[in-house]
PADRENDO-609413 format. One record per residue (C-alpha): residue number from 0; residue in one letter; chain; x, y, z. Coordinates in nm, 2 decimals. Example, Ala and Ser with C-alpha at 12.3 -4.5 7.8 and 13.67 -1.06 7.14 Angstrom:
residues 2
   nr  rest  kette       x       y       z
    0     A      A    1.23   -0.45    0.78
    1     S      A    1.37   -0.11    0.71
This chain:
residues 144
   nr  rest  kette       x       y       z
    0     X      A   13.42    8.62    8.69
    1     X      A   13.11    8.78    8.54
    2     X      A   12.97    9.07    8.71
    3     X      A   12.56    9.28    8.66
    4     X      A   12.43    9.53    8.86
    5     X      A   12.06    9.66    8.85
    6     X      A   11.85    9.90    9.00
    7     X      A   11.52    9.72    9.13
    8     X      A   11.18    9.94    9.25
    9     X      A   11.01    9.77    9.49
   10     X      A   10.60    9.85    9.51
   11     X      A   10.49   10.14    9.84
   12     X      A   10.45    9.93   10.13
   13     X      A   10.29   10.05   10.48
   14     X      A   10.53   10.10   10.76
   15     X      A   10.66    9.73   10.91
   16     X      A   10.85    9.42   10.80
   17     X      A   10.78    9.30   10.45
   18     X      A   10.88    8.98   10.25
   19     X      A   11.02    9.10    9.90
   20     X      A   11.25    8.81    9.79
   21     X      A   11.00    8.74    9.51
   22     X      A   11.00    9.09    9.36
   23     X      A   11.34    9.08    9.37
   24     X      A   11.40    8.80    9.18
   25     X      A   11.15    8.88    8.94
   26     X      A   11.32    9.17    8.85
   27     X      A   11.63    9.03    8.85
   28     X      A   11.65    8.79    8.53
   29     X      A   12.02    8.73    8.49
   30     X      A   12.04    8.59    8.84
   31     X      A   11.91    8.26    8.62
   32     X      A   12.29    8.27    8.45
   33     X      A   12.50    8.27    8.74
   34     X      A   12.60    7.90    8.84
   35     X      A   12.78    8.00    9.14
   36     X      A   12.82    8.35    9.30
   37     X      A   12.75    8.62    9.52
   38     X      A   12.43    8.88    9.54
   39     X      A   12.48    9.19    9.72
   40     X      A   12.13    9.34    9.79
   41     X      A   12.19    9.71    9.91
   42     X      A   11.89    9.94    9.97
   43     X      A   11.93   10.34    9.88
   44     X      A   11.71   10.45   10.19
   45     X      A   11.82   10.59   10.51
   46     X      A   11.45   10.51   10.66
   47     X      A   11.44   10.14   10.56
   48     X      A   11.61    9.85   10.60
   49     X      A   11.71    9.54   10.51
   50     X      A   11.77    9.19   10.66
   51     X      A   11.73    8.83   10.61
   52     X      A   11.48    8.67   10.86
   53     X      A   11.19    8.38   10.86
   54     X      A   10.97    8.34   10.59
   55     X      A   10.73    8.13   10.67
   56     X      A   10.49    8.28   11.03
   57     X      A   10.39    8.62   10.95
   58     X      A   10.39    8.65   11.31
   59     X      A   10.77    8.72   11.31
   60     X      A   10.73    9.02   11.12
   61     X      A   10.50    9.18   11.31
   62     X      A   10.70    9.09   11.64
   63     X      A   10.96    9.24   11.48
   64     X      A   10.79    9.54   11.40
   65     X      A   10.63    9.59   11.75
   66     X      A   10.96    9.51   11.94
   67     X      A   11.15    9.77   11.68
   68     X      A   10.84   10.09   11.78
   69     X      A   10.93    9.99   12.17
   70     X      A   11.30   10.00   12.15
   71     X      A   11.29   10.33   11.91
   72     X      A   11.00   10.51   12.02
   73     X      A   10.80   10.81   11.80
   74     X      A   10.79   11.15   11.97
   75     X      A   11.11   11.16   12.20
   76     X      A   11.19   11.52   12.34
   77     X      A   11.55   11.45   12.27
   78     X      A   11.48   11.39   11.91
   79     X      A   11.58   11.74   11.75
   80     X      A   11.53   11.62   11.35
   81     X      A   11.17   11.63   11.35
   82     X      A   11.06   11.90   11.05
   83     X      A   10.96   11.54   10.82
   84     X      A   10.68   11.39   11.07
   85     X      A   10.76   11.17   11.40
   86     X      A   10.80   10.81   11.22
   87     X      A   11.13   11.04   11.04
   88     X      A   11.40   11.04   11.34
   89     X      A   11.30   10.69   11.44
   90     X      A   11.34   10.54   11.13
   91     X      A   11.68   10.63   11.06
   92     X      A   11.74   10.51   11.38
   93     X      A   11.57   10.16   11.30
   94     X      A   11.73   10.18   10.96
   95     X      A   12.12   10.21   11.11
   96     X      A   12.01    9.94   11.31
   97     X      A   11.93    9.69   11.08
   98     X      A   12.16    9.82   10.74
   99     X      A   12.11    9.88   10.45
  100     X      A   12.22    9.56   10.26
  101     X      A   12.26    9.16   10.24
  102     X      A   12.52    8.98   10.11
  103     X      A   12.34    8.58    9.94
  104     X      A   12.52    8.30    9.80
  105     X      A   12.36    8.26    9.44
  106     X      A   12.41    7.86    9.32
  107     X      A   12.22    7.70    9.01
  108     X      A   12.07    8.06    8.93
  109     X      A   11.92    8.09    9.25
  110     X      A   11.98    8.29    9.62
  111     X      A   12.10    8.02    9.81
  112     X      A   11.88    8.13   10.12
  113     X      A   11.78    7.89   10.42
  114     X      A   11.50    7.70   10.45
  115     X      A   11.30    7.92   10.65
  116     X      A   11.51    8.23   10.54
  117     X      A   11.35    8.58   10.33
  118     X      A   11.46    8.88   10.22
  119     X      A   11.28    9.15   10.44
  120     X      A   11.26    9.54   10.35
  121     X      A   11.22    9.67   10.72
  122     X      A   10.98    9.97   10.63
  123     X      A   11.02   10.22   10.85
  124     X      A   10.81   10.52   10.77
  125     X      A   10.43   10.57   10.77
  126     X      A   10.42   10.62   10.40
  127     X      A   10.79   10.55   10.27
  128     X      A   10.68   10.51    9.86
  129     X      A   10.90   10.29    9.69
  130     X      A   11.21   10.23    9.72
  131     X      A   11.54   10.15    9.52
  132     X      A   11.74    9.87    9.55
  133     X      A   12.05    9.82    9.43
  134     X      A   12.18    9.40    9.36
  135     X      A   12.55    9.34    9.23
  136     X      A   12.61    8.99    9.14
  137     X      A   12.94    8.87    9.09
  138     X      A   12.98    8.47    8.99
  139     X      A   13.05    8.24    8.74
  140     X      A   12.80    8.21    8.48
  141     X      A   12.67    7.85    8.40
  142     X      A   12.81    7.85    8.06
  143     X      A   13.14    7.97    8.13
């Protein structure tokens, strides 16, 4: 068994529901090695999130991203943690939501995703910069 961990930055992204398996497997080289395994793709953020989710209609991400702003809602009078702007309170809410990490199968040097499947930063704030991730993979290595 053959463990790596790295810390990946993924690029600013405006607040909503972003594609990023390619930046993450760009930056992640040894994932090539691993024959068979297991990616754990954990995001350092308490206003973002992660999930797995379609890949192909661009549609679903911005569903996503209006259904998210209706069920949390900017501006509540309830909200009490408000000194960091109102996107703050309601995406740590839409961040506990969705987690913070993803757990892939990695076969043949590759996330073994579905057909239709992506990795998805959930960006929650107006102007959340870039953000850290965190993958560990654990596996056995193709020339083991």
């Amino acid at each position: 068994m053959h463990w790596i961990q790295r810390q990946i930055t993924l690029r600013p992204r405006p607040r909503g529901f972003h594609l990023v398996t390619r930046e993450i497997v760009e930056q992640l080289p040894e994932l090539r090695d691993f024959a068979v395994g297991l990616a754990h793709v954990f995001i350092q953020h308490t206003s973002a999130g992660l999930a797995l989710n379609e890949n192909a209609d661009p549609e679903v991400r911005h569903d996503f991203e209006a259904h998210f702003n209706h069920m949390v809602p900017e501006n509540q009078p309830y909200y009490i943690h408000t000194y960091e702007g109102p996107d703050d309170m309601p995406a740590h809410i839409k961040a506990a939501l969705l987690g913070s990490s993803v757990s892939i199968p990695v076969q043949q040097g590759r996330f073994r995703l579905g057909t239709w499947q992506g990795i998805y930063l959930c960006e929650h704030r107006n102007h959340g910069g870039s953000r850290r991730i965190v993958v560990t993979l654990s596996g056995q290595r193709k020339d083991d």
